[in-house]
C-alpha positions as a printed NumPy array, in Angstrom:
array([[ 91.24 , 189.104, 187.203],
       [ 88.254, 191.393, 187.033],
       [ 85.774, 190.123, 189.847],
       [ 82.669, 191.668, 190.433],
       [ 80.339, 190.974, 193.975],
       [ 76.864, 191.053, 193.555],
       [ 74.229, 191.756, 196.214],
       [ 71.268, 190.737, 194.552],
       [ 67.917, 192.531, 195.526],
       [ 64.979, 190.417, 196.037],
       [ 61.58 , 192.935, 196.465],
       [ 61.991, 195.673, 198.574],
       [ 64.316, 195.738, 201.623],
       [ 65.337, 192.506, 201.203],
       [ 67.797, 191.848, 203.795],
       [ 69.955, 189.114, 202.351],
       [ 72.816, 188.468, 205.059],
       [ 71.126, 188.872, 208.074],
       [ 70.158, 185.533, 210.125],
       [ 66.896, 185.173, 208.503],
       [ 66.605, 185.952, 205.249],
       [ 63.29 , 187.953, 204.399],
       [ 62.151, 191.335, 204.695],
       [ 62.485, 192.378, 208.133],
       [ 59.855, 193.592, 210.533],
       [ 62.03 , 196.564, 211.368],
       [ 63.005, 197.147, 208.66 ],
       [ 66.621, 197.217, 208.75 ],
       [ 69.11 , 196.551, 206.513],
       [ 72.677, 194.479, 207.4  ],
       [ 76.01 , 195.343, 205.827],
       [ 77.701, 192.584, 203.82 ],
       [ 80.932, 192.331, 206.348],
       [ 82.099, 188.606, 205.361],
       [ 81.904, 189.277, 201.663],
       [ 83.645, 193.115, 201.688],
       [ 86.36 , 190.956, 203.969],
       [ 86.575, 188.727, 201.091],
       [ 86.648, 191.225, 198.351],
       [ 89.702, 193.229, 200.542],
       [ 91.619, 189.751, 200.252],
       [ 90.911, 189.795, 196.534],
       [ 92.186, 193.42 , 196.308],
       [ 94.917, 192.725, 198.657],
       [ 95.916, 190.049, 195.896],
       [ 96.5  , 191.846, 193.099],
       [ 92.692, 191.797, 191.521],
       [ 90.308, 194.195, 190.2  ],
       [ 87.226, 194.201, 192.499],
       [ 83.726, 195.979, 192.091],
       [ 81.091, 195.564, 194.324],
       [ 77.199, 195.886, 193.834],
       [ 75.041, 196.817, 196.763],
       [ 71.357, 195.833, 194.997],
       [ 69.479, 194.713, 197.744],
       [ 69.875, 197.323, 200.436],
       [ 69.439, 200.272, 197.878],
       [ 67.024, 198.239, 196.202],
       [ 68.189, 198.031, 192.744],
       [ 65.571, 196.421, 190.76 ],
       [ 66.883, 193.187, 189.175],
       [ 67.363, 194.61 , 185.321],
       [ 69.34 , 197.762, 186.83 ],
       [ 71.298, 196.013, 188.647],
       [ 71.943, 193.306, 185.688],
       [ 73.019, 195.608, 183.528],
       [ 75.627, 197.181, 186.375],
       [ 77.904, 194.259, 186.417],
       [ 77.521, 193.377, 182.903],
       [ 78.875, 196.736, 182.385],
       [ 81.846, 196.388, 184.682],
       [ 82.526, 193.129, 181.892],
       [ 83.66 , 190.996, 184.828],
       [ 85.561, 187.456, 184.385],
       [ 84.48 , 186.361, 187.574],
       [ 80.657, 186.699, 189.06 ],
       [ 80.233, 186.264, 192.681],
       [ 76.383, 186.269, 194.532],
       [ 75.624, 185.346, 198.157],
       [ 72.806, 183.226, 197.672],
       [ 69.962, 182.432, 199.738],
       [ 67.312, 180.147, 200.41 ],
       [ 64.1  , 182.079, 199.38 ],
       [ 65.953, 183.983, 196.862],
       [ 67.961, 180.937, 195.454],
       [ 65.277, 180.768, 191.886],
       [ 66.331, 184.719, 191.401],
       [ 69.959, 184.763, 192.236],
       [ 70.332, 182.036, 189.53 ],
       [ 68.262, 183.757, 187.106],
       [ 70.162, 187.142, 187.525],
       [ 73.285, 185.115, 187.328],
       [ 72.222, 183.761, 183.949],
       [ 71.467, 187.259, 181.964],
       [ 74.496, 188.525, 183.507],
       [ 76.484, 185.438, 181.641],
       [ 74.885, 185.425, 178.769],
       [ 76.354, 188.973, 178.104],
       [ 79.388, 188.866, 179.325],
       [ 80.956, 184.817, 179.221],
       [ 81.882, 185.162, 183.229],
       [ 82.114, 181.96 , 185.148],
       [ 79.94 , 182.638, 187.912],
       [ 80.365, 181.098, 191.578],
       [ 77.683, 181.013, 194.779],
       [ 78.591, 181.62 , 198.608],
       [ 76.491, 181.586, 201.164],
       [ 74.448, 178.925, 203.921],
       [ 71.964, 177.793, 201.335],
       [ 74.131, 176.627, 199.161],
       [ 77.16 , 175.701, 201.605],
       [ 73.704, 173.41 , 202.651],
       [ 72.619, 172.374, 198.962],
       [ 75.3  , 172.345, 196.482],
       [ 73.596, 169.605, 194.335],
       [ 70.6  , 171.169, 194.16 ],
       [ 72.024, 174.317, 193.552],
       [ 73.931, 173.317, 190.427],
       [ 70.84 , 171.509, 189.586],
       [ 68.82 , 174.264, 189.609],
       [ 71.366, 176.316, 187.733],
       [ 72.804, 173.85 , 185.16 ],
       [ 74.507, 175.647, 182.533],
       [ 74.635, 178.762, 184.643],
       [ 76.434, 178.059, 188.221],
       [ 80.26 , 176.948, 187.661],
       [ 81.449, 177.278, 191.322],
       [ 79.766, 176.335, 194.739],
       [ 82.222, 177.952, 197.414],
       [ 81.222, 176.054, 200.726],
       [ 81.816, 177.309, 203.983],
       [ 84.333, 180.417, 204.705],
       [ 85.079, 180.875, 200.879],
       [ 87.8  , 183.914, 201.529],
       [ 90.536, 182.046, 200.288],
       [ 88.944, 179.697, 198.103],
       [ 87.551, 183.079, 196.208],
       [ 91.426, 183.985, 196.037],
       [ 92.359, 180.431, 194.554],
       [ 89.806, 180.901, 191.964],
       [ 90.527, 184.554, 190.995],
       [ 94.719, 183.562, 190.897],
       [ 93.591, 180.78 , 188.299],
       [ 94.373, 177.887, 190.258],
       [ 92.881, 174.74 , 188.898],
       [ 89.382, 173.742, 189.936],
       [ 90.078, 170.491, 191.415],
       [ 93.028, 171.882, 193.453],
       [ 90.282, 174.54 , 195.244],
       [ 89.609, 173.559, 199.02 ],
       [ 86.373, 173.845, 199.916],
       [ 84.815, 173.866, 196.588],
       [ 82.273, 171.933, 194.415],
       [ 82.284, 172.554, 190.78 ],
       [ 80.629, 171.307, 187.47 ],
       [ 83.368, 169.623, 185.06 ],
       [ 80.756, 169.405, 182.395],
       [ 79.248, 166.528, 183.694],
       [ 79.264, 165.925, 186.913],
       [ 79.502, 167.757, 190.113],
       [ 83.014, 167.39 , 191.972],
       [ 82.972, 168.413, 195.401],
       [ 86.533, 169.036, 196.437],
       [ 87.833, 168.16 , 200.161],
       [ 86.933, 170.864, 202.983],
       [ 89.179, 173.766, 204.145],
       [ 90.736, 173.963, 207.19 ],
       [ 89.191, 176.82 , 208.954],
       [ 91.18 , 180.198, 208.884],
       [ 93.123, 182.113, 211.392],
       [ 90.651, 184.965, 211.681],
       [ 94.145, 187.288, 212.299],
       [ 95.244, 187.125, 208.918],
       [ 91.672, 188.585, 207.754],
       [ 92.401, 192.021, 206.324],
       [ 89.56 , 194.847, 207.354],
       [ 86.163, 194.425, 205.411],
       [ 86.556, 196.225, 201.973],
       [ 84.252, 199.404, 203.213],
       [ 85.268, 201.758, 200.367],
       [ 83.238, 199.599, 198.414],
       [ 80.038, 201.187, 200.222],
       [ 78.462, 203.964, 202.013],
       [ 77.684, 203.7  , 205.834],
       [ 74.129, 205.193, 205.007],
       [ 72.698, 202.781, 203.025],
       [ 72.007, 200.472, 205.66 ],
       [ 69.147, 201.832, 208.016],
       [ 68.451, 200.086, 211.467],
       [ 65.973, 202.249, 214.131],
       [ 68.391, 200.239, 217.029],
       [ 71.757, 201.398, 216.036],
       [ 72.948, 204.984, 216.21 ],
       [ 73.245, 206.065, 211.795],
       [ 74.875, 205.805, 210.316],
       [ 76.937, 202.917, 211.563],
       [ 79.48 , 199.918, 210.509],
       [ 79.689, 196.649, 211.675],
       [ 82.466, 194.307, 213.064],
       [ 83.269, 190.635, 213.218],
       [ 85.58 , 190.503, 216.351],
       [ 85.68 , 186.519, 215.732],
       [ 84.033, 183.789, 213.746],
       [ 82.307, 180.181, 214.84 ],
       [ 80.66 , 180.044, 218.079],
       [ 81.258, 177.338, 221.537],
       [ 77.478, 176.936, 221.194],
       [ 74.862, 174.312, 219.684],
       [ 71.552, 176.071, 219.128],
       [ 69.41 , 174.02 , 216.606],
       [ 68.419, 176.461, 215.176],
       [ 71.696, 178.605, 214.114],
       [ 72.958, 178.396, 210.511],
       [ 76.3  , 180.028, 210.7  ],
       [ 78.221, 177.586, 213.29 ],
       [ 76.649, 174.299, 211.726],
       [ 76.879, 175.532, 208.146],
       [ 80.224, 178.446, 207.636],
       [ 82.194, 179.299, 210.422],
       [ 82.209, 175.935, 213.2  ],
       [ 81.931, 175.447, 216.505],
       [ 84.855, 176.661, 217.805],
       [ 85.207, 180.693, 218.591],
       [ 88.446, 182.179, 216.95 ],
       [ 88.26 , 185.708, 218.298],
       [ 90.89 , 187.979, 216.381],
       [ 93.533, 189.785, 218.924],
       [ 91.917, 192.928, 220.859],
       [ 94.832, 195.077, 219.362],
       [ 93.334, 193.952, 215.62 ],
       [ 89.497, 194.701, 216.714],
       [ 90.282, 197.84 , 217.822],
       [ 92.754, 199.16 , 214.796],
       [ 89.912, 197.944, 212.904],
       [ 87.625, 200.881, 215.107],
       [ 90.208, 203.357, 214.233],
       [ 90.575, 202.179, 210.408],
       [ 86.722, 202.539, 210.283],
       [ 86.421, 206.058, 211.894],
       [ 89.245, 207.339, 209.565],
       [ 87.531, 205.93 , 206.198],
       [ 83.929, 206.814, 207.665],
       [ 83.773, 209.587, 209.787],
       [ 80.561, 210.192, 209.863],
       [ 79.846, 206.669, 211.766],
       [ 78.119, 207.514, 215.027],
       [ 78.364, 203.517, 216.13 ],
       [ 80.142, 200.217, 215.739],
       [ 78.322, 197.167, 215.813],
       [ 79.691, 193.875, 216.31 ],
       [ 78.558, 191.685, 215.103],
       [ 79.827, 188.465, 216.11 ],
       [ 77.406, 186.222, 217.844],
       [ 78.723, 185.678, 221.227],
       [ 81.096, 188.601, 221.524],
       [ 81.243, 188.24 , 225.407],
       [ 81.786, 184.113, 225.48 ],
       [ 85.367, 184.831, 226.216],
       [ 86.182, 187.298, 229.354],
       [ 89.447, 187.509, 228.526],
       [ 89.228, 188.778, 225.081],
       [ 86.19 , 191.201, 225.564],
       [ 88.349, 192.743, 228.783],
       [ 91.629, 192.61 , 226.72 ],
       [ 89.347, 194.642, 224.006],
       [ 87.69 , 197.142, 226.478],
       [ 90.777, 198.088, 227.745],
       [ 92.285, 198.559, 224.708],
       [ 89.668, 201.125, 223.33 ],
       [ 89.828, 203.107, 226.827],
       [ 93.546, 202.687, 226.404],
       [ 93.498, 204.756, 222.636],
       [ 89.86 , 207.294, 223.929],
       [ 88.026, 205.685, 221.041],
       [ 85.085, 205.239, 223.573],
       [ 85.736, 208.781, 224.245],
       [ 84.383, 209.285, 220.236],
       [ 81.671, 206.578, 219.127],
       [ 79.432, 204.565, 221.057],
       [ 79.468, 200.469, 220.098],
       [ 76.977, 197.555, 220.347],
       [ 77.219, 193.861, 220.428],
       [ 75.161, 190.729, 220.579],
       [ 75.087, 189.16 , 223.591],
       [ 74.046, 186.101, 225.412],
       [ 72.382, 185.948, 228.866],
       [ 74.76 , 183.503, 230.387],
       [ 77.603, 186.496, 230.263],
       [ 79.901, 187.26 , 232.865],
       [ 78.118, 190.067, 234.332],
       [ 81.328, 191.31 , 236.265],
       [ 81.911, 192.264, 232.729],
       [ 79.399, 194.62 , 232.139],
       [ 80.729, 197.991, 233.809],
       [ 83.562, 197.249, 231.683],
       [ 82.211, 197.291, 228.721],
       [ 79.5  , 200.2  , 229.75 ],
       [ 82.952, 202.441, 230.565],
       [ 84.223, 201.024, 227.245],
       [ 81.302, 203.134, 225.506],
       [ 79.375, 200.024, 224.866],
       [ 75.618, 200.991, 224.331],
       [ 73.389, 198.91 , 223.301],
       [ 73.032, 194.824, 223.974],
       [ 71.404, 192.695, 221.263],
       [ 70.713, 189.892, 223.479],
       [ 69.098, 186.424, 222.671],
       [ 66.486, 185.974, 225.34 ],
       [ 64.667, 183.535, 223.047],
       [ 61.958, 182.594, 225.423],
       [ 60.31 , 182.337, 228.205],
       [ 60.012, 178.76 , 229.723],
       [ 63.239, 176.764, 230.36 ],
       [ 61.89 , 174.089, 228.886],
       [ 62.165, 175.722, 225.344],
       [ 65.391, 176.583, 226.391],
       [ 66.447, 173.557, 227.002],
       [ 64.921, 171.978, 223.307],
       [ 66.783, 174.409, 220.875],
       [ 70.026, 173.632, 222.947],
       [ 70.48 , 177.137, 224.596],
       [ 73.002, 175.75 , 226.536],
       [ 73.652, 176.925, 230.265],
       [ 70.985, 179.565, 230.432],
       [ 67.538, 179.803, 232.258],
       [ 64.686, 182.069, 232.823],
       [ 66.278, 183.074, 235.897],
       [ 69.595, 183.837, 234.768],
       [ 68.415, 185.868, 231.883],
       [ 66.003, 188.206, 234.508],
       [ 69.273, 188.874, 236.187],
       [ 71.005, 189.539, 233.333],
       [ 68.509, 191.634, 231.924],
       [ 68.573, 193.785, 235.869],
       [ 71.843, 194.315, 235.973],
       [ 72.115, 195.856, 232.534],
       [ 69.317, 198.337, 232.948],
       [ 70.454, 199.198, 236.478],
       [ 74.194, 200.458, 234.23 ],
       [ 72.297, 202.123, 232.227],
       [ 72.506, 200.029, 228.902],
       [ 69.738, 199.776, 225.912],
       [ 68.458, 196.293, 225.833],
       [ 67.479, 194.822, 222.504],
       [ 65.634, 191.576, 223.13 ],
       [ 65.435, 188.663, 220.749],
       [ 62.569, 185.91 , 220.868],
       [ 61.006, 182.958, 218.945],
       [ 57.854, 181.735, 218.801],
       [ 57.553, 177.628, 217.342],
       [ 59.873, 175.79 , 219.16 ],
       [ 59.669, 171.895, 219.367],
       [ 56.922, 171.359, 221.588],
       [ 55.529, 174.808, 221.767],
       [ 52.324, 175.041, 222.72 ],
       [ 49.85 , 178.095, 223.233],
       [ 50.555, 178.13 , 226.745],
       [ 54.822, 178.296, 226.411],
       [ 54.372, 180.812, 223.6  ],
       [ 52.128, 182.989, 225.498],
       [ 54.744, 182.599, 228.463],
       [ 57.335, 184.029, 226.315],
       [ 55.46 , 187.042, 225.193],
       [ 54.628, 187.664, 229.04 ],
       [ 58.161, 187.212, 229.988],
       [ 59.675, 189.946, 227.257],
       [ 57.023, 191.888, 228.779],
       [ 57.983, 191.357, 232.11 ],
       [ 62.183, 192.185, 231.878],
       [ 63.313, 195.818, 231.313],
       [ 63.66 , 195.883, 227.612],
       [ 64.172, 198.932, 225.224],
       [ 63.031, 197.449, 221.945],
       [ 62.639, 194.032, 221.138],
       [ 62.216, 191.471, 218.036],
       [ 60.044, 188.419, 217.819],
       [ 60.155, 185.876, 214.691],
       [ 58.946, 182.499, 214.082],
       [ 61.709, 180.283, 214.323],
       [ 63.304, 179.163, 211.156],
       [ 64.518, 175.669, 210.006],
       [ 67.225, 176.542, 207.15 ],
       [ 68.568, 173.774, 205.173],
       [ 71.615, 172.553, 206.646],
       [ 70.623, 172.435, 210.762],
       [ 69.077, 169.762, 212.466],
       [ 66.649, 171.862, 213.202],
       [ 65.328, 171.408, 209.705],
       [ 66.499, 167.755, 209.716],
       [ 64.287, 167.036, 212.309],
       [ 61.347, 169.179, 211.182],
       [ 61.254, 167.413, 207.451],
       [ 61.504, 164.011, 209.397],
       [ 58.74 , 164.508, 211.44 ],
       [ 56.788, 166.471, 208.492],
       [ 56.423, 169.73 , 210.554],
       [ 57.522, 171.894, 207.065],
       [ 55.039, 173.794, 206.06 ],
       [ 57.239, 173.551, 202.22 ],
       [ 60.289, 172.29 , 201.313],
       [ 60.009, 174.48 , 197.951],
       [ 62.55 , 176.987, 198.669],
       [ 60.134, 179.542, 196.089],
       [ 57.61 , 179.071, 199.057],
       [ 59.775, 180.053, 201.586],
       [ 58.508, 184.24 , 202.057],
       [ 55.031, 185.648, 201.841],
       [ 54.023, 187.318, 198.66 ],
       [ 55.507, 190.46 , 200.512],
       [ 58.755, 188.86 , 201.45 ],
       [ 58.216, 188.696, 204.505],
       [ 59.478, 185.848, 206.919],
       [ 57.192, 182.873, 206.491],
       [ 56.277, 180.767, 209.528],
       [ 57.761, 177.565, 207.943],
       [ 57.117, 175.033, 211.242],
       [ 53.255, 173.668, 211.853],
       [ 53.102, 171.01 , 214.967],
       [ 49.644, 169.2  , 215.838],
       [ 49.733, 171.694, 218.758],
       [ 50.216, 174.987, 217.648],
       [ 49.683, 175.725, 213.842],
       [ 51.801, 178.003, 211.93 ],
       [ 49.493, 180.499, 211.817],
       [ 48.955, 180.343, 215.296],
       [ 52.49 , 181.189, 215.723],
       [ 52.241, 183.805, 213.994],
       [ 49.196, 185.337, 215.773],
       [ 51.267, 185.373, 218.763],
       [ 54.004, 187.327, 216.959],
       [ 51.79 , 189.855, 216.06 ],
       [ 50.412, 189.839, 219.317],
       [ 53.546, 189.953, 221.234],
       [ 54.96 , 192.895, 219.096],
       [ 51.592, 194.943, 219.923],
       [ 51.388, 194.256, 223.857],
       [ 55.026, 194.988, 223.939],
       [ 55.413, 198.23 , 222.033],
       [ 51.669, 199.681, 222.699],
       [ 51.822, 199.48 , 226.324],
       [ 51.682, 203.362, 227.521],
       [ 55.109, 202.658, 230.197],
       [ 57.354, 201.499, 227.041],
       [ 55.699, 204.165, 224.573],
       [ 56.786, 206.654, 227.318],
       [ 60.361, 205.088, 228.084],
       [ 61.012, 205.192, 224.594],
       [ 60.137, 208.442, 224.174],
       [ 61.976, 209.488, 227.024],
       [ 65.463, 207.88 , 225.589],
       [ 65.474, 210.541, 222.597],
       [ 68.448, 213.013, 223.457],
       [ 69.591, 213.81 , 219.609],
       [ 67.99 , 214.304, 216.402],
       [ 69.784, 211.24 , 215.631],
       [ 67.867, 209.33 , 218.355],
       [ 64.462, 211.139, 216.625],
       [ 65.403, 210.31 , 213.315],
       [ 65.827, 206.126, 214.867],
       [ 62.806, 206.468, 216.706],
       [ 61.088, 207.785, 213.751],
       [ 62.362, 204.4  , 211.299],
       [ 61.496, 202.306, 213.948],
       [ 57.722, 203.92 , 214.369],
       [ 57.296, 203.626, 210.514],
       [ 58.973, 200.011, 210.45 ],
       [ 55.643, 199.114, 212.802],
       [ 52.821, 200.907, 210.804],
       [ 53.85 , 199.404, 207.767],
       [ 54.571, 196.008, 208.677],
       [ 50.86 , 195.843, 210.515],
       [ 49.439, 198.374, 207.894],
       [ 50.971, 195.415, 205.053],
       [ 49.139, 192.879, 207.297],
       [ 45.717, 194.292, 207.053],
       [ 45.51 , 194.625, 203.514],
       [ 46.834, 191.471, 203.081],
       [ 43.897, 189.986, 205.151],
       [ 41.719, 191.891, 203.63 ],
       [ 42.614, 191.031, 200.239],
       [ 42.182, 187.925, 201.437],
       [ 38.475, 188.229, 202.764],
       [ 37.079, 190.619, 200.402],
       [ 38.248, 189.892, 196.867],
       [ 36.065, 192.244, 195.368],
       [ 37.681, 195.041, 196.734],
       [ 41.503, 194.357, 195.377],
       [ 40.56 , 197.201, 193.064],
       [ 40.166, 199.726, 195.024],
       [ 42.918, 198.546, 197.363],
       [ 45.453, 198.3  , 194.382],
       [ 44.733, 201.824, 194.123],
       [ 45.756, 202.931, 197.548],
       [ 48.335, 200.336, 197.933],
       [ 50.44 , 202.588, 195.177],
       [ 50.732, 205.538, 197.695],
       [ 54.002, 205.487, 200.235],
       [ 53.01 , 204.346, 203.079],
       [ 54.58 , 207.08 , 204.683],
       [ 51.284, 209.287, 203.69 ],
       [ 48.712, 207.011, 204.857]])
């Protein structure tokens, strides 16, 4: 079967797989690992595969419309999301109304809302793959009857029939992500060394946050990690296909919940010199063994992506961070700096029961621990987690109207407002935190003093231009907003690159 993969763009540097879906602050860009792992099972099965990469080359909707209608494919496949879910559908519906291809959705918002998303695209979506769809995908493409599909809801004309679940796969049977599909240098990111690839070393996660789509909505809440011997021929297959990657990133959420595994997979890359060739970074949590971490810094492990998340315990404690404090993560954070890794901190403003006084504590305490860069967002209640369960129960949504769900400019929408602490209030002390934190002259100088390459420059550089614009976009916003007599004028510098202003 012909089978074509659509990325669909959604306004500029859309980032549609990362863990919030919006236009990101940094402006970075995520590679599309779990589909390009299904479309290698697809290929591995006999079918033809073609993959469009609209939103992180930003392929305007019509150019990229008329891309897969050219490729004539039987099957359509788009990773939907929530903000985006109006424009996925309508892209879907040119693209079948000129070429007759059933069309099918993956993806957390509609893994979340399958009713809804066959009621919003009647006529239009045939197939709701729920969960991990890798196999279902290869049941549909091999022509196996709808209602014999695991893991699959599906429109019989009149109704929606949603099939029994799929028992969750052995994540060692997963071929290598489909990376000929792509170039490494479409995706920019001023953290990561470019260009780089990611890597799933495992799937679900041991943990409960709230908060977190992918355990409570695709993968579970159990970690399969894949053998260290298959995470590691998966470095080498990556080097050989791309070898102008500089760094691996994986990508799994809590790479480091399992010593056994992560020391199994350090050794392994000493073992074969890869560390010896490209530098690698991982997410991490601040409950990690930290008898670990010369391990992995000998490993040629880099950079840590860790989720700090706040500053009070208390917060902690709400989102169900399980078994981690303020304490432990100012240790954690110590001992990393002290071997010489870069620290990327995450952290949320808008928990339950944040106040002025908690969020303020948590831009004081990123301020406080020995961070290289960091990122701070509001925190997001996607359809699906109880986090959103609770918030539309209590009426703390500020819109249930997934069209509502992004700024104007895409970017992420504060979507929880308490009695306490407003959504726009949370969103002051983003804006806040992201200026004390990166204006400060000690970080401007450590961060200038960390550029060794004209690759670090060139990172540096993205990140500095990620900054202006995202405050630059925030200024004539508000002023749009307070002077609409002068949107004239403004529409007239507003065409220029921002680059030049």
């Amino acid at each position: 079967m012909k089978v074509v993969l659509l990325n669909p763009s959604y306004g500029e540097d859309f980032v549609r797989v990362a863990r919030w879906s919006a236009k990101s602050r940094g402006r970075v860009q995520r590679h599309p690992e779990f589909l390009l792992i299904a479309a290698q099972v697809l290929i591995d099965a006999g079918h033809q595969v073609e993959f469009v990469e609209a939103a992180a080359r930003n392929i305007p909707p019509e150019e990229a419309i008329a891309m897969v209608a050219g490729y004539q494919p039987q099957l359509l496949l788009i990773h939907a999301t929530t903000p985006s879910i109006y424009a996925d559908i309508e892209q879907a519906k040119f693209i079948k109304e000129r070429t007759q291809c059933k069309v099918a959705f993956v993806g957390q918002h509609v893994t979340a809302e399958p009713e809804n998303t066959f009621e919003i695209g009647k006529g239009i979506v045939d197939y709701v793959l729920r969960r991990e769809y890798d196999y279902a995908l290869r049941d549909l493409a091999n022509g196996l009857s709808p209602e014999k599909i695991l893991g699959m809801s599906w429109w019989d004309g009149q109704k929606v029939v949603a099939n029994p679940e799929r028992p969750t796969i052995d994540v060692n049977e997963l071929p290598f992500p489909a990376w000929q599909l792509i170039q490494p240098e479409w995706y920019p990111d001023g953290g990561k060394k470019f260009p780089f690839l990611t890597l799933i070393t495992g799937r679900g996660c041991n943990n409960a946050c709230t908060f977190c789509r992918d355990p409570q909505l695709m993968y579970g809440y159990r970690l399969r990690n894949r053998e260290a011997m298959k995470v590691v021929d998966e470095m080498e297959h990556d080097l050989k296909l791309h070898p102008q990657i500089r760094e691996i990133m994986f990508e799994t959420d809590t790479f480091a919940a399992d010593k056994k595994h992560v020391t199994e997979v350090c050794n392994e890359i000493i073992h074969r010199g890869i560390n010896k060739k490209i530098t690698w970074s991982c997410n991490m949590r601040v409950n990690t063994d930290l008898e670990l971490l010369p391990l992995m810094r000998k490993a040629g492990c880099r950079m840590l992506m860790t989720g700090f998340e706040f500053g009070t315990d208390e917060q902690l404690r709400v989102i169900r961070k399980g078994g981690v404090n303020i304490d432990m993560a100012r240790r954690y954070a110590n001992r990393a700096h002290d071997l010489g890794f870069t620290i990327h901190g995450c952290f949320m403003i808008g928990a339950p029961g944040e106040t002025r006084d908690s969020a303020r504590k948590t831009v004081d305490f990123a301020k406080s621990l020995p961070l290289d860069t960091i990122q701070i967002t509001g925190v997001a209640a996607y359809p699906g987690t109880t986090l959103f369960q609770w918030a539309k129960e209590n009426n703390y949504l500020v819109t249930q109207n997934w069209k509502e769900w992004l700024t104007p400019q895409k970017e992420q929408r504060t979507l929880l407002n308490y009695p306490q602490l407003s959504s726009k209030e949370i969103d002051e002390f983003i804006d806040t935190g992201l200026k004390e934190f990166y204006l400060r002259p000690n970080q401007m100088w450590r961060m200038f003093v960390s550029i060794h390459s004209v690759g670090d420059l060139l990172r540096k550089a993205h990140g500095l231009k990620a900054f202006l614009e995202y405050f630059w976009q925030k200024f004539i916003a508000r002023f749009k907003k307070n002077a609409p007599s002068a949107k004239p004028a403004l529409e007239r510098i507003t065409q220029h690159d921002t680059v030049s202003l």
